[in-house]
C-alpha positions as CSV (number, residue, x, y, z in Angstrom):
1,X,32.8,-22.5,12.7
2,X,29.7,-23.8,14.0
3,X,26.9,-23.0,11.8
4,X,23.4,-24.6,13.8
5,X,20.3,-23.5,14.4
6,X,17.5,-22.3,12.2
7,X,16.7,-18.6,10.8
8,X,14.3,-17.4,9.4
9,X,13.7,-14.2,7.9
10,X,11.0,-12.2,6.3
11,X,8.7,-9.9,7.4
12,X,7.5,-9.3,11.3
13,X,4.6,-8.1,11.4
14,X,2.6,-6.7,14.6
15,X,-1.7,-7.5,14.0
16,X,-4.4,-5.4,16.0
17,X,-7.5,-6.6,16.2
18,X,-10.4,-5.2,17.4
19,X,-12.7,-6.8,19.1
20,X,-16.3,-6.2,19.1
21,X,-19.6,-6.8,20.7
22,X,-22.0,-7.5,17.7
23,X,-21.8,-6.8,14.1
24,X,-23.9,-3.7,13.4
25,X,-26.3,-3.5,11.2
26,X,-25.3,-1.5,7.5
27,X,-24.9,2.4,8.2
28,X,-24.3,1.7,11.4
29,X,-21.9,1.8,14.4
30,X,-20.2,-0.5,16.7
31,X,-18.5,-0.6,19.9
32,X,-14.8,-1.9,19.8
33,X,-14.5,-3.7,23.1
34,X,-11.1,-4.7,23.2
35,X,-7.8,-4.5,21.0
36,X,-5.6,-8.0,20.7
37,X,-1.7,-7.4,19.7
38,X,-0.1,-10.1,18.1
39,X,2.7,-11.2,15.7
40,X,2.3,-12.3,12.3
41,X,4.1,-12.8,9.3
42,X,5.6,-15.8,7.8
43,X,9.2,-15.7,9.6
44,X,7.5,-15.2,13.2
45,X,4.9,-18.4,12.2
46,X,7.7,-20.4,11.4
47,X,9.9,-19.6,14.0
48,X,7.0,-19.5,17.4
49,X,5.6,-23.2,15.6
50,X,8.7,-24.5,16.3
51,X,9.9,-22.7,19.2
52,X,5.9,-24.3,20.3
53,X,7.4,-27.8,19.5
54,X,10.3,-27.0,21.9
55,X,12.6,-27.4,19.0
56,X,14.4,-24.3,20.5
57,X,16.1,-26.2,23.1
58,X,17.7,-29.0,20.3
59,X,18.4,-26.4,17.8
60,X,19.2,-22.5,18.4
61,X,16.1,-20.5,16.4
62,X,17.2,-17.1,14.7
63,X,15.0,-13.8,13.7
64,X,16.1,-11.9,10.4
65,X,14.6,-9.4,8.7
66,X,14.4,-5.0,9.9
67,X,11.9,-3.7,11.8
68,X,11.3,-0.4,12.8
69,X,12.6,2.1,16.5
70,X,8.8,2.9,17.6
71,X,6.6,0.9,19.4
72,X,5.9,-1.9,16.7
73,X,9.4,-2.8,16.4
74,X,9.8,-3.0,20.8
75,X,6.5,-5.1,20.8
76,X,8.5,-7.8,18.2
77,X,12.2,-7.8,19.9
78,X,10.0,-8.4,23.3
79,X,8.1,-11.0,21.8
80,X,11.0,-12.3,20.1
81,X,12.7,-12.7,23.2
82,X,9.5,-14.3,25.2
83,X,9.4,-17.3,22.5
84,X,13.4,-17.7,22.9
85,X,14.5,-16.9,19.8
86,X,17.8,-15.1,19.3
87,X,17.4,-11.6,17.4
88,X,20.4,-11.3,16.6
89,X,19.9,-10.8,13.1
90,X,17.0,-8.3,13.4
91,X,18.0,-4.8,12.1
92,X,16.2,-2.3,14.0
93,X,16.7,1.5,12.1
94,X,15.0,4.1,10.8
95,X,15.5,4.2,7.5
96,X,14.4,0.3,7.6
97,X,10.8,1.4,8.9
98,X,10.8,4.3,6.4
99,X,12.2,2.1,3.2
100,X,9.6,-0.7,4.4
101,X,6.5,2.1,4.5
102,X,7.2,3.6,1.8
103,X,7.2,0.7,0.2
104,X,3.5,-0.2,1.4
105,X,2.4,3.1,-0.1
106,X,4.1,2.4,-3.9
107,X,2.3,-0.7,-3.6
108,X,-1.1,1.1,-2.5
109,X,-0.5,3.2,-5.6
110,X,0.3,0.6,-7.6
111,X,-2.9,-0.9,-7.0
112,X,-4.8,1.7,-7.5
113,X,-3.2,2.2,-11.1
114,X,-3.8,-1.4,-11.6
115,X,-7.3,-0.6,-10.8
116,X,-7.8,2.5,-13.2
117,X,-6.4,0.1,-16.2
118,X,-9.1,-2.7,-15.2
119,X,-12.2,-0.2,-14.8
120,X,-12.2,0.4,-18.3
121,X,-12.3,-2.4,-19.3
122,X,-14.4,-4.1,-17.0
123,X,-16.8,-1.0,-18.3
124,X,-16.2,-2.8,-22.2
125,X,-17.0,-5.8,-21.0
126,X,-20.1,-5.2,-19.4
127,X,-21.6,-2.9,-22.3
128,X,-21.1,-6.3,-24.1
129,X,-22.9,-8.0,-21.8
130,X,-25.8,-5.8,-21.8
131,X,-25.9,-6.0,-25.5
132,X,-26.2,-9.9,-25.7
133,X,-28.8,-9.4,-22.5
134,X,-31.0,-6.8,-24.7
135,X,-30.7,-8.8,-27.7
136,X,-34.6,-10.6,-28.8
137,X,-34.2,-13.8,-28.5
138,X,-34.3,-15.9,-32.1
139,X,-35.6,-18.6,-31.0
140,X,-39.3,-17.9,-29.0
141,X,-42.1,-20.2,-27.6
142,X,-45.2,-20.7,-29.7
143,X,-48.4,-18.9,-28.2
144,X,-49.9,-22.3,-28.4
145,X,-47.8,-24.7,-27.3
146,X,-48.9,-28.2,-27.9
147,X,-50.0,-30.3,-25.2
148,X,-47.8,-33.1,-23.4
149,X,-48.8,-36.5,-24.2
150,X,-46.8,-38.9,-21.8
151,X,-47.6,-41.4,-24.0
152,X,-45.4,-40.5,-26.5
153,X,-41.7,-41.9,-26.5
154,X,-38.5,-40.2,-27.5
155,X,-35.9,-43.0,-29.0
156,X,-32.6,-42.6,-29.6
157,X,-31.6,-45.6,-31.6
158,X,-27.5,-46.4,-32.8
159,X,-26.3,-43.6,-29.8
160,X,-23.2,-44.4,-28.2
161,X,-21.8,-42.5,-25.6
162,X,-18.3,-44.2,-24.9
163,X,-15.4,-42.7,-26.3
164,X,-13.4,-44.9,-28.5
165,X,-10.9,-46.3,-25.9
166,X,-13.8,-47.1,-23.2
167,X,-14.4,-50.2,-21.7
């Protein structure tokens, strides 16, 4: 059995982005002008840099992972295709697009419990911040200070600031 080539699998994902004119000012609106489709995610990046170097021709270049029957999932098997990498190993399903969503929205939800753990104590935190912010100071600066004479001279005699091993 002949085992050549190079897969890689992972995640396929498809990135929209919107173009637009200017960035608006804050409470304000903008105008998307145009929308650019591309793929992303580690597997494709790996697989169109080298399909880019022409290493497609030496060695055959193989797509794994699941991506979904709806529009996404056609965009990546065309794309797939256009770069010359064989998709063979791409399993296209429902229940692959429905696992991998509902994933995303555990991991949404997941945050946001993450999130609810950290506010209180972020809130802790910062009350002990304000207290060592509202605390007087100990330590204050005379109401008459005395007045700088550049004549005097501050000597530091027997310092030495090498550590014991320095040269």
């Amino acid at each position: 059995m002949d085992r050549r080539g190079i897969i890689s699998a992972g995640t396929w994902l498809v990135d929209n982005v919107k173009i637009i004119g200017q960035y608006p000012a804050r409470g304000n609106l903008t105008t998307i002008t145009r929308v650019e489709t591309g793929l992303g995610g580690c597997s494709h990046n790996v697989l169109a840099d080298l399909a880019g170097l022409g290493l497609g021709a030496a060695l055959p270049l193989y797509a794994g992972g699941c991506i979904g029957r709806d529009a996404f999932g056609s965009y990546i098997e065309r794309e797939i295709e256009r770069l010359g990498i064989d998709a063979g190993n791409m399993q296209v399903g429902d229940m692959m697009a429905f696992i991998q969503y509902t994933m995303q929205i555990i991991a949404a939800f997941l945050m946001i419990s993450l999130i609810s753990v950290m506010l209180p104590r972020a809130s802790v935190s910062a009350g002990r911040i304000q207290e060592i912010l509202d605390t007087e100071p100990a330590v204050r600066e005379p109401e008459t200070p005395a007045d700088f004479d550049p004549a005097q001279v501050l000597e530091l005699q027997l310092l030495d600031l090498m550590g014991e091993k320095a040269e």
